[in-house]
VEXZARO-116278 format. One record per residue (C-alpha): x, y negated, z; residue in three letters. Coordinates in nm, 3 decimals. Layout:
+---------+---------+---------+-------+
!      c1 !      c2 !      c3 ! lomar !
+---------+---------+---------+-------+
!       X !       Y !       Z !   ALA !
...
+---------+---------+---------+-------+
REM end
This chain:
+---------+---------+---------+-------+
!      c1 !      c2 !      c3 ! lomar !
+---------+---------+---------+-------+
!   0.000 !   0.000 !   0.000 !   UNK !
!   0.305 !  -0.226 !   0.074 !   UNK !
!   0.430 !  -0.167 !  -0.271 !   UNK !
!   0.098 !  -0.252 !  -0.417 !   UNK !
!   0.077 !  -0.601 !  -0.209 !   UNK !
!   0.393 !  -0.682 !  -0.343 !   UNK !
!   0.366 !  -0.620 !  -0.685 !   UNK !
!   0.058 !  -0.773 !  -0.684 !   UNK !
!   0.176 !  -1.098 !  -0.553 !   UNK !
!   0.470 !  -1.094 !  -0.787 !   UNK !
!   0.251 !  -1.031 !  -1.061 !   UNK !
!   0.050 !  -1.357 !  -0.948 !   UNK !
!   0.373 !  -1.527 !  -0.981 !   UNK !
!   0.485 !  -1.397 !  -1.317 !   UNK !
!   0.151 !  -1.512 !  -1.443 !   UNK !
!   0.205 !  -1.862 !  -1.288 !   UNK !
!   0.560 !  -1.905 !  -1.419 !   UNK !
!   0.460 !  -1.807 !  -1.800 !   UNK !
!   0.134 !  -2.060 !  -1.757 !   UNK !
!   0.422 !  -2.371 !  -1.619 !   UNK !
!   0.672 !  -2.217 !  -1.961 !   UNK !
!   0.356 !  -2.277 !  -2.186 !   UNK !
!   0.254 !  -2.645 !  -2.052 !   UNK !
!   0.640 !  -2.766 !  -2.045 !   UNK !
!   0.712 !  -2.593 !  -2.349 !   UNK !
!   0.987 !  -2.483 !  -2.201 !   UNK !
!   1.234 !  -2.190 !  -2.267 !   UNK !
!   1.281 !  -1.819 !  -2.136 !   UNK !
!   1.210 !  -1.796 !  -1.821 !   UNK !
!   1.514 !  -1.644 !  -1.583 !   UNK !
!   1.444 !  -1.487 !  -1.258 !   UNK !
!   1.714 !  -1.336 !  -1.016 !   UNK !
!   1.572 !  -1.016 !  -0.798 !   UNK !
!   1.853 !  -0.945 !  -0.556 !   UNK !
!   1.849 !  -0.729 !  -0.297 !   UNK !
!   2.086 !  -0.493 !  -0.008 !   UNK !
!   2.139 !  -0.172 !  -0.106 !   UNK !
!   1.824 !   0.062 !  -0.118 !   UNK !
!   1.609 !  -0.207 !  -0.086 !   UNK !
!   1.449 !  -0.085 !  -0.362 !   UNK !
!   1.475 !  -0.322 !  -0.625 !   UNK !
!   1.399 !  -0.091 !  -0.921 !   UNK !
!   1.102 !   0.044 !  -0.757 !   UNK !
!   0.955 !  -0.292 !  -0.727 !   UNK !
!   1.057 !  -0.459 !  -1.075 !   UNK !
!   0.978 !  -0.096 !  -1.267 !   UNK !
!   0.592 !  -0.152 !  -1.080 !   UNK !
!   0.578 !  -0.473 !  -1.149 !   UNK !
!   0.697 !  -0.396 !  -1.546 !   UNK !
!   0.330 !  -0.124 !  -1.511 !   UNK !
!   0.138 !  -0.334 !  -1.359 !   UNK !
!   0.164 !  -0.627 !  -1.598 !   UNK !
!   0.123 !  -0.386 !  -1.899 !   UNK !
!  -0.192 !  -0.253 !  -1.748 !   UNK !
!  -0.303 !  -0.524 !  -1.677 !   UNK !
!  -0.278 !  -0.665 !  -2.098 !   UNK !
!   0.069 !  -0.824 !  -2.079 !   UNK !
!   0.193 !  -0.755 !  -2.426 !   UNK !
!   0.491 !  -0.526 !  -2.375 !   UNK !
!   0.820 !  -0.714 !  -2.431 !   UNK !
!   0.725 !  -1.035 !  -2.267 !   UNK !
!   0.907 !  -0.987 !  -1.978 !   UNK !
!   1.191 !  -0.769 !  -1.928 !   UNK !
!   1.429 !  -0.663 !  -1.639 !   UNK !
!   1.803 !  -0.628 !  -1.722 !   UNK !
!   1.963 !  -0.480 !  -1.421 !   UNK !
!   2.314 !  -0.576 !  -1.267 !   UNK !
!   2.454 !  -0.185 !  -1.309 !   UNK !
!   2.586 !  -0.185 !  -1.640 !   UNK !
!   2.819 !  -0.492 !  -1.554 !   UNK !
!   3.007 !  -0.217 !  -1.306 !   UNK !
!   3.378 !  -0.203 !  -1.414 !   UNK !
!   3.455 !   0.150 !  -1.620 !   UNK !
!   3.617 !   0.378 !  -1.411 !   UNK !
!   3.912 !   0.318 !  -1.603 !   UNK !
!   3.922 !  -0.045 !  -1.527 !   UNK !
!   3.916 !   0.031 !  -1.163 !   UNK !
!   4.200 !   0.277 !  -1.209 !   UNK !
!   4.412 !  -0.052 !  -1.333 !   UNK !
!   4.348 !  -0.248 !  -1.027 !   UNK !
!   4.636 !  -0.265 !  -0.799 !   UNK !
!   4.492 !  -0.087 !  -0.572 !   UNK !
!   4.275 !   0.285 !  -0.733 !   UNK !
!   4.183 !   0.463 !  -0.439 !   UNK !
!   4.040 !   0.144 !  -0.227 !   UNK !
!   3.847 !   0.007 !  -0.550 !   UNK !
!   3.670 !   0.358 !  -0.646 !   UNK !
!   3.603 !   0.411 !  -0.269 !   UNK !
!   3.453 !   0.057 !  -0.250 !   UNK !
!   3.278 !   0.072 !  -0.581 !   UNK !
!   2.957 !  -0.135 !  -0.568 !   UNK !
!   3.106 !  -0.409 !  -0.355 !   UNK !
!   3.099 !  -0.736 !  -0.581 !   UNK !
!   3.492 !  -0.724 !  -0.652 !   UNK !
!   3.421 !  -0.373 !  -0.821 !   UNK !
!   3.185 !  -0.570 !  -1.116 !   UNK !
!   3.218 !  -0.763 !  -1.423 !   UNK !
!   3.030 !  -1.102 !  -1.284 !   UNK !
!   3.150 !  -1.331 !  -1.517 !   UNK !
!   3.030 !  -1.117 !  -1.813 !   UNK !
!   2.650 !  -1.091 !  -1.655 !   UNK !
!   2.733 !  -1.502 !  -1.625 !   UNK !
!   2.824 !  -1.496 !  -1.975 !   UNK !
!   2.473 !  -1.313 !  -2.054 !   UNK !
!   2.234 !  -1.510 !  -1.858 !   UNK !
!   2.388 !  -1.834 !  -1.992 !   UNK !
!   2.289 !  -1.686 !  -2.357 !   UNK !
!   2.011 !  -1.573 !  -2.239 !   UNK !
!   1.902 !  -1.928 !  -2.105 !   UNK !
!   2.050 !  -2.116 !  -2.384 !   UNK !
!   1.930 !  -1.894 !  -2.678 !   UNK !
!   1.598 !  -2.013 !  -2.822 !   UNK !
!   1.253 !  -1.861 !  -2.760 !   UNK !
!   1.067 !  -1.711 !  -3.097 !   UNK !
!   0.706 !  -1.659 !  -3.202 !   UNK !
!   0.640 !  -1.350 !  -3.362 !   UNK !
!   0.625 !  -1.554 !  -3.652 !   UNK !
!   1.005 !  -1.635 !  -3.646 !   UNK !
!   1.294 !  -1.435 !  -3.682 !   UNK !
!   1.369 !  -1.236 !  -3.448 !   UNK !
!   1.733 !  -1.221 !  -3.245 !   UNK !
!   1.820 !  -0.959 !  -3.031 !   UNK !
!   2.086 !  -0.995 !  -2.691 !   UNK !
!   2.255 !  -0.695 !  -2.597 !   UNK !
!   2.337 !  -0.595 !  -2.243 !   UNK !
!   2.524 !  -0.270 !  -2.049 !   UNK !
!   2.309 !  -0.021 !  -1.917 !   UNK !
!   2.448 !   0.228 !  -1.658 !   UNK !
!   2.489 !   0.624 !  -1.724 !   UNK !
!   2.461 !   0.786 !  -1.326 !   UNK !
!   2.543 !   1.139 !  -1.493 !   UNK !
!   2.904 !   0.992 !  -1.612 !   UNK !
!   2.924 !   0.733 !  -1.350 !   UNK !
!   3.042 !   0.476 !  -1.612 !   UNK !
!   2.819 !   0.158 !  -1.792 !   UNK !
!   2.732 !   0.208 !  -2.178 !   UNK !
!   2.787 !  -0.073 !  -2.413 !   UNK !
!   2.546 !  -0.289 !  -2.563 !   UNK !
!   2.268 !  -0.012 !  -2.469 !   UNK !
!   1.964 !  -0.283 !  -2.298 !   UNK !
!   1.821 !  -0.504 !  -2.599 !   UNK !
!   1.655 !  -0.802 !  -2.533 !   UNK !
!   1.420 !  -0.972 !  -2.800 !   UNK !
!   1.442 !  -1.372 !  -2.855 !   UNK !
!   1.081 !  -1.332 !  -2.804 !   UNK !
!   1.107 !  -1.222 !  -2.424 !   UNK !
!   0.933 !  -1.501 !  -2.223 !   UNK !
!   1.095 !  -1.389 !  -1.876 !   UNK !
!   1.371 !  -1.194 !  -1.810 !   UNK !
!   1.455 !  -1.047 !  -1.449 !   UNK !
!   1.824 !  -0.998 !  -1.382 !   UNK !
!   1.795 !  -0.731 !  -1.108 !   UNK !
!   2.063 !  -0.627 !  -0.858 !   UNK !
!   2.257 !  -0.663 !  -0.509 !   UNK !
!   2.455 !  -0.998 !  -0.569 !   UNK !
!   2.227 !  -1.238 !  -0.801 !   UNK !
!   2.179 !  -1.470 !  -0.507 !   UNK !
!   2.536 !  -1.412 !  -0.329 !   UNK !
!   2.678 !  -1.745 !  -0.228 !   UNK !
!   3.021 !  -1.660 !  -0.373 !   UNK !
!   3.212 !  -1.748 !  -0.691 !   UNK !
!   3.091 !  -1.698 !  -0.950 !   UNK !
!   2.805 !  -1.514 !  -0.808 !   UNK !
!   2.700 !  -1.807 !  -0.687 !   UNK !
!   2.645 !  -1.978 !  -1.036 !   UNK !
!   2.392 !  -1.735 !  -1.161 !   UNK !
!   2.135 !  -1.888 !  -0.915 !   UNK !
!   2.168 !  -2.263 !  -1.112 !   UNK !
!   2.073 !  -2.086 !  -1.430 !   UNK !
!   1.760 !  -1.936 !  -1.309 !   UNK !
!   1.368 !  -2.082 !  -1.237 !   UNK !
!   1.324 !  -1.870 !  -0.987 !   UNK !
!   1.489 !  -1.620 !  -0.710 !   UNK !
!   1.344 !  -1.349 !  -0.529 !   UNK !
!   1.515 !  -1.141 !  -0.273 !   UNK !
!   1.342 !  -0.767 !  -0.169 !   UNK !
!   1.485 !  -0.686 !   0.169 !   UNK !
!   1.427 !  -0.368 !   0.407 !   UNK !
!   1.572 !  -0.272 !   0.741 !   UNK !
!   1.861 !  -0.100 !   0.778 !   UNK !
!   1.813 !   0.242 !   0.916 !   UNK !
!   1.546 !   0.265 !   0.588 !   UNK !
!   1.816 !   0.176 !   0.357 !   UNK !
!   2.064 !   0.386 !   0.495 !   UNK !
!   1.760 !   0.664 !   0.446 !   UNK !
!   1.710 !   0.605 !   0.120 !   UNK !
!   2.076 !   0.578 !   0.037 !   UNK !
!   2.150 !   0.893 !   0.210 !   UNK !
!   1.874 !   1.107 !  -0.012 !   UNK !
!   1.986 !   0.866 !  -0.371 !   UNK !
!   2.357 !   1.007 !  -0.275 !   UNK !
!   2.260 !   1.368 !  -0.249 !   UNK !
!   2.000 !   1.349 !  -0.542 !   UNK !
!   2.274 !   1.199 !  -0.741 !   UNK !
!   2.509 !   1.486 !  -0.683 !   UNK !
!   2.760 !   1.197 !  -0.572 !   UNK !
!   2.790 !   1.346 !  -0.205 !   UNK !
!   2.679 !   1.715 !  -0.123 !   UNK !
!   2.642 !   1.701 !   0.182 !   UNK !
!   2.428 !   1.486 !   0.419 !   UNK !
!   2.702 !   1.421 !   0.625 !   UNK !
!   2.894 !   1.260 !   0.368 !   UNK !
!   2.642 !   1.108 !   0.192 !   UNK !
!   2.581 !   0.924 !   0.532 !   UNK !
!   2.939 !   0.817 !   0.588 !   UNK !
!   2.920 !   0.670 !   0.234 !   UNK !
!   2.626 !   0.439 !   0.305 !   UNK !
!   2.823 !   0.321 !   0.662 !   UNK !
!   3.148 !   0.263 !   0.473 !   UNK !
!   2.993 !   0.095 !   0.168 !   UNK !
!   2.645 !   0.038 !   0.098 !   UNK !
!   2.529 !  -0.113 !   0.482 !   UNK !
!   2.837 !  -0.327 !   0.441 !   UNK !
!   2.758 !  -0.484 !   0.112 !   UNK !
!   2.369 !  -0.506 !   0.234 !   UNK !
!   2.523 !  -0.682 !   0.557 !   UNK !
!   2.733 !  -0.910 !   0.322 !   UNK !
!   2.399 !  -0.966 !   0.070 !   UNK !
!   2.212 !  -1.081 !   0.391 !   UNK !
!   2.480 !  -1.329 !   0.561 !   UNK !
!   2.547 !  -1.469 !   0.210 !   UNK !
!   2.225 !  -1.536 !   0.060 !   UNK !
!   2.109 !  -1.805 !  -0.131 !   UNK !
!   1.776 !  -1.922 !  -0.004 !   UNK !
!   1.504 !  -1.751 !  -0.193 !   UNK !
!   1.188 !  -1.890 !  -0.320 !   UNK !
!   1.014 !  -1.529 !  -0.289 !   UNK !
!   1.097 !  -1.282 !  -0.022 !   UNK !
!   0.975 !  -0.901 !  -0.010 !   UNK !
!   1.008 !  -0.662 !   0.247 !   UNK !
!   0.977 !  -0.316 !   0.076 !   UNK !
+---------+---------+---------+-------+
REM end
């Protein structure tokens, strides 16, 4: 039921946000969705992706691009000076490409809005593959004719350079936030489900070493958000 509330009341604000585009002739709509780690960000932007296509949103309008395919390839990480601490701390900010996801929401905000009557340009972006650990190329495309696009992960509202610039670039920021011993739940069963950790043991000691961490960082560094969910 908390789920539906909340993508319900995003959905309100979706609406809202494409009715102030239309009036002010603006351009695409951005939107940051941060969140700490097993928050569940994907569960609420995928419901909120159904909910609007139910509910006679033509499909393509808005989009979500999330922050995983802008991890560093495993063989990047083996470059940095030091491996073993940067594949051990993989998913902490250092450990992704932030200036290229800067790069993309700065086309994304600059590039011009189409009818269906115009032609048609399409923005590529990374998308993640979890059975070889390692982002895919160009793999998320993103029509000139998307009205919104949500830019979902952790550090889209992290008040740190150049995290930190993402947030001037966007109308809007929402932040989905859950307690801790729920997100180290969730992270525990995503671990195992994953195959990354066999064990609940270990997949346990990976969310205390990394994840809770990062979701303590997200929380102390956050930019102010103009829409907060508790999942």
């Amino acid at each position: 039921m908390d789920l539906e509330k909340n993508v319900a009341a995003l959905q309100c604000r979706v609406e809202q946000l494409l009715e102030q585009q239309k009036t002010n002739a603006s351009g695409r709509v951005l939107v940051a969705l941060a969140g700490v780690p097993g928050s569940g960000k994907t569960t609420v932007s995928s419901a909120l992706l159904a909910s609007l296509s139910t509910s006679g949103r033509r499909q393509g309008d808005v989009v979500v691009v999330p922050m995983d395919g802008f991890h560093y390839t495993k063989a990047t990480l083996a470059g940095f000076s030091d491996p073993e601490m940067a594949f051990r701390r993989r998913g902490a900010p250092f450990t992704f490409d932030a200036e290229g996801l800067l790069d993309l929401m700065t086309a994304l905000k600059a590039g011009p809005l189409t009818g269906p009557d115009a032609d048609e340009h399409i923005f590529t972006a990374p998308s993640f593959d979890h059975a070889v650990q390692d982002p895919v190329a160009d793999d998320i495309r993103i029509s000139s004719r998307s009205k919104m696009v949500i830019i979902e992960g952790n550090y889209t509202l992290l008040d740190e350079h150049p995290w930190n610039k993402m947030a001037e670039l966007v109308d809007e920021k929402w932040f989905v936030d859950v307690p801790p011993e729920v997100a180290k739940e969730r992270l525990v069963l995503r671990h195992l489900a994953a195959g990354i950790e066999t064990s609940r043991e270990a997949a346990a000691h990976r969310a205390e070493e990394n994840d809770l961490p990062n979701g303590d960082l997200i929380r102390s560094k956050l930019l102010e958000p103009d829409v907060r969910v508790v999942n």
